[in-house]
C-alpha positions as CSV (number, residue, x, y, z in Angstrom):
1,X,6.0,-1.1,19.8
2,X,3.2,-1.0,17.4
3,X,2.4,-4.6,15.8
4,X,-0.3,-6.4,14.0
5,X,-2.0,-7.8,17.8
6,X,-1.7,-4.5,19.8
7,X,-3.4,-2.8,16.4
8,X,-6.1,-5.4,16.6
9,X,-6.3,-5.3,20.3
10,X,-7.1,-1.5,20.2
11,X,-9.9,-2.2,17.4
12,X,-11.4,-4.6,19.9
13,X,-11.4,-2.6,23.4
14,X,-12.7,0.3,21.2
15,X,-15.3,-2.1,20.0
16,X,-16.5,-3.2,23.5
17,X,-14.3,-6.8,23.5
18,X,-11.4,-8.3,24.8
19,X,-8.0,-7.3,24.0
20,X,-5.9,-10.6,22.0
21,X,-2.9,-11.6,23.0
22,X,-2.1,-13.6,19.8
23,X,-4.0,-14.9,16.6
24,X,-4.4,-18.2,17.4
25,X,-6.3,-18.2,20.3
26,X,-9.3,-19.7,20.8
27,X,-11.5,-17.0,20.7
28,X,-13.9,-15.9,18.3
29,X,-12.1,-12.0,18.4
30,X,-8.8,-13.6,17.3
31,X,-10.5,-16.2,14.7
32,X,-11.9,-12.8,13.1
33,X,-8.5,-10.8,13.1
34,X,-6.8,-13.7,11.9
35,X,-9.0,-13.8,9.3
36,X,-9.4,-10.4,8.5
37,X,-6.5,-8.4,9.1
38,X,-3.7,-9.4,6.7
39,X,-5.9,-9.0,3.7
40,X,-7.5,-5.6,4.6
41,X,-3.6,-4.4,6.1
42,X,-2.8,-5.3,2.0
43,X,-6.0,-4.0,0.6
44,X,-5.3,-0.3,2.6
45,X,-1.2,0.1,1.7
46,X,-2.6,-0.7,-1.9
47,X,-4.8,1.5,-2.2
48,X,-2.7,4.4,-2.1
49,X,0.8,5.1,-3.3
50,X,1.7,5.9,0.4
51,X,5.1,7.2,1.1
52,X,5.6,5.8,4.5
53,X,5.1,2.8,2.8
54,X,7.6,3.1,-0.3
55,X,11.4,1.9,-0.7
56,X,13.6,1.5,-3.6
57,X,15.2,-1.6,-4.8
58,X,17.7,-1.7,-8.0
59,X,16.1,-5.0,-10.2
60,X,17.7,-7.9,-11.3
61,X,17.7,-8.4,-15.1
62,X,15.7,-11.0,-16.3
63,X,18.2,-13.7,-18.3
64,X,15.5,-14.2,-20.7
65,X,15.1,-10.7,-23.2
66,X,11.8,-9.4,-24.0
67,X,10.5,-10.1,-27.3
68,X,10.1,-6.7,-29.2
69,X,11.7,-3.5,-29.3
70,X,12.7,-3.6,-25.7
71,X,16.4,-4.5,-24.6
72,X,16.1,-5.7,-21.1
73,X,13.6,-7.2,-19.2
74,X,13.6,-6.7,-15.3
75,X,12.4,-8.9,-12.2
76,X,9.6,-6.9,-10.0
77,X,10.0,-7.8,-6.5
78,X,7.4,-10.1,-5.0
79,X,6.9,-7.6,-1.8
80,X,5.8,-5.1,-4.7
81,X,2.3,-4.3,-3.9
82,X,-0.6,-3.5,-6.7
83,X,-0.2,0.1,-5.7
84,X,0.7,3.0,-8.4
85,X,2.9,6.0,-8.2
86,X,6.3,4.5,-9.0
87,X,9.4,5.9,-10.5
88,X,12.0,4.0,-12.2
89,X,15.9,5.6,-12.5
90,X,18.3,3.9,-14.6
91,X,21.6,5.0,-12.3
92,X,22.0,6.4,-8.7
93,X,23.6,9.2,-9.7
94,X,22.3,12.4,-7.5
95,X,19.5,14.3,-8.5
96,X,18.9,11.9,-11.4
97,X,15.2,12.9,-12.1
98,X,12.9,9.1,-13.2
99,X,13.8,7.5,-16.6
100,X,10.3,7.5,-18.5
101,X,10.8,5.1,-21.4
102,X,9.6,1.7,-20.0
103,X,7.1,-0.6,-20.1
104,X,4.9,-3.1,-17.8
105,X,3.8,-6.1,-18.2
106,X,3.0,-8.4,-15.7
107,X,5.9,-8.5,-12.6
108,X,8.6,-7.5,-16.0
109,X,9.8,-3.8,-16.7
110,X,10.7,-3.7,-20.3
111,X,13.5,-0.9,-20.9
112,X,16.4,-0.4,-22.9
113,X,18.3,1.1,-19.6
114,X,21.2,-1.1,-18.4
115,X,20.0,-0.7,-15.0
116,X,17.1,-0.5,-13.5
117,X,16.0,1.1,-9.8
118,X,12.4,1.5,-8.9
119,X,10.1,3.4,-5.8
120,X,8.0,1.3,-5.4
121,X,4.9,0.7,-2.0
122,X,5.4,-2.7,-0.2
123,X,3.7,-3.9,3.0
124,X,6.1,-3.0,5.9
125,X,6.5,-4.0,9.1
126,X,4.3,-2.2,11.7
127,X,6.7,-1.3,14.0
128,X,8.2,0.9,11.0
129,X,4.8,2.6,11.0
130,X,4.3,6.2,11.6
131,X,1.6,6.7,14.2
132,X,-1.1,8.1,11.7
133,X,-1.2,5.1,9.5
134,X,-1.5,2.3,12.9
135,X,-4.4,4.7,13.7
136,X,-6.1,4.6,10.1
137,X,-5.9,0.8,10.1
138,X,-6.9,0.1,13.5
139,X,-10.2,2.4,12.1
140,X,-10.5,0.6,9.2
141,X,-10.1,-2.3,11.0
142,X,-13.1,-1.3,13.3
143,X,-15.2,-0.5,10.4
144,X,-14.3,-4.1,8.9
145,X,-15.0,-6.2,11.8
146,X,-17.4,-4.2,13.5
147,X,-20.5,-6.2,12.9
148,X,-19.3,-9.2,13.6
149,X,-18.1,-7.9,17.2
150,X,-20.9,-6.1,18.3
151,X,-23.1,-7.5,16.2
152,X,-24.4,-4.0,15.5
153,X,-24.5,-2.7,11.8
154,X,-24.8,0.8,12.7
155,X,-21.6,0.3,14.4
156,X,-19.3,-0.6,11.8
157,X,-21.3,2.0,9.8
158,X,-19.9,4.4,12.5
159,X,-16.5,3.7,11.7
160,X,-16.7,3.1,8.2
161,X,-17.6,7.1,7.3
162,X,-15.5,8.1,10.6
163,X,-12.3,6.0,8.4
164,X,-13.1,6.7,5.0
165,X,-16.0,9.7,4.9
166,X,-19.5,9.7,3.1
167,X,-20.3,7.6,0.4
168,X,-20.2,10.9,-1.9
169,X,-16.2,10.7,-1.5
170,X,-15.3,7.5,-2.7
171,X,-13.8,5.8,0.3
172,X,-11.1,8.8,0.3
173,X,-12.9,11.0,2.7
174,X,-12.6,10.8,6.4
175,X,-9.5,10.0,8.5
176,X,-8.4,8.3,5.4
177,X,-8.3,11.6,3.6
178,X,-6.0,13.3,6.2
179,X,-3.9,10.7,6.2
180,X,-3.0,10.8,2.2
181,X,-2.8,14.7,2.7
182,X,-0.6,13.8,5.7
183,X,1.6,11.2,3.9
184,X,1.6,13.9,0.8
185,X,3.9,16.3,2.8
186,X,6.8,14.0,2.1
187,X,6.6,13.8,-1.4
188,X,8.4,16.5,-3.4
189,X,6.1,19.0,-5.4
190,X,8.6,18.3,-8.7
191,X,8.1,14.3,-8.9
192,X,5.1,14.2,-11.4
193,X,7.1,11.9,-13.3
194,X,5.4,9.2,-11.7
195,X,2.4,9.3,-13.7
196,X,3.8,7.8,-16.8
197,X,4.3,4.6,-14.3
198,X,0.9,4.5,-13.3
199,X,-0.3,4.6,-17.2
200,X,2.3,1.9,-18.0
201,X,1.1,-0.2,-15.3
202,X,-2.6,0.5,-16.0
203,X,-2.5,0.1,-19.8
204,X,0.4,-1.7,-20.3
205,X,1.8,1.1,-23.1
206,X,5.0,2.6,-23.6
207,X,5.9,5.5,-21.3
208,X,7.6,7.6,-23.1
């Protein structure tokens, strides 16, 4: 079973060190994973609006109303990570395509919908990880960490274009790359919609 120490582990045997068997032992490996993993694990699923990593979750209605011309104000979960490329529906009937008059701001959706059910990408377990993604952060991992391992710059250089491609793509390139194109293959070709999520979240106006 995939988890966070057998995806560090690999990093490390690739890397020339010892395997870990947990975090807190006393070893300068496991000091750095400790340190470094959960933060770069959030920083990746962020990143990108993965679909491996997204699930839906109707909202609770805030008892407090928004102020304005907005009926309802809704409760975005906690586990709700910065990432984009979220569609909201106001029922669960089937093929209800996303409502697209909302607004963000902050951890509120603003609607005049009496219900409220959101995609959205959330940091889940690695066990529920396909094998592509463990491999792209067990990579990035290398490419994070690799210095102070091996001490070895050229090292973690190594990884980092061999995880996320030359510095003329942007951190998108790489094994990175194939792994959005990978994760795209389970999105369907009709849910544009999303967009006017992204735009709401990134400029806080109406999407409408």
């Amino acid at each position: 079973m995939t988890t966070d120490i057998s995806i560090c582990s690999q990093a490390l045997i690739l890397l020339g060190a010892d395997p870990i068997a947990s975090f807190t032992e006393e070893t300068d490996a496991a000091k750095i994973c400790a340190n470094r993993y959960p933060a770069l694990r959030k920083r990746l699923i962020s990143g990108h609006p993965w679909r491996c990593m997204m699930t839906k979750k109707e909202l609770t209605r805030d008892a407090t109303p928004p102020i304005g011309e907005w009926r309802y104000a809704y409760i975005i979960p906690g586990e709700a990570v910065d990432a984009g490329a979220w569609a909201m529906f106001n029922g669960t009937a089937i093929d209800d395509l996303p409502a697209k008059q909302f607004e963000i701001f902050g951890r509120r959706l603003l609607t005049n919908h009496a219900r409220a059910l959101i995609d959205f990408v959330t940091v889940k377990p690695e066990s529920e990880w396909p094998a592509w993604f463990a491999d792209l952060m067990m990579y990035a991992l290398m490419a994070d960490i690799g210095f102070a391992i091996t001490d070895q710059q050229s090292t973690a250089d190594r990884w980092a274009q061999q995880t996320y491609g030359t510095p003329s793509e942007g951190g998108k390139g790489g094994y990175y790359g194939q792994c959005t194109t990978i994760d795209a293959q389970g999105q369907p070709n009709e849910n544009v919609q999303n967009d006017a999520f992204i735009n709401a979240r990134a400029g806080g106006w109406g999407a409408y």
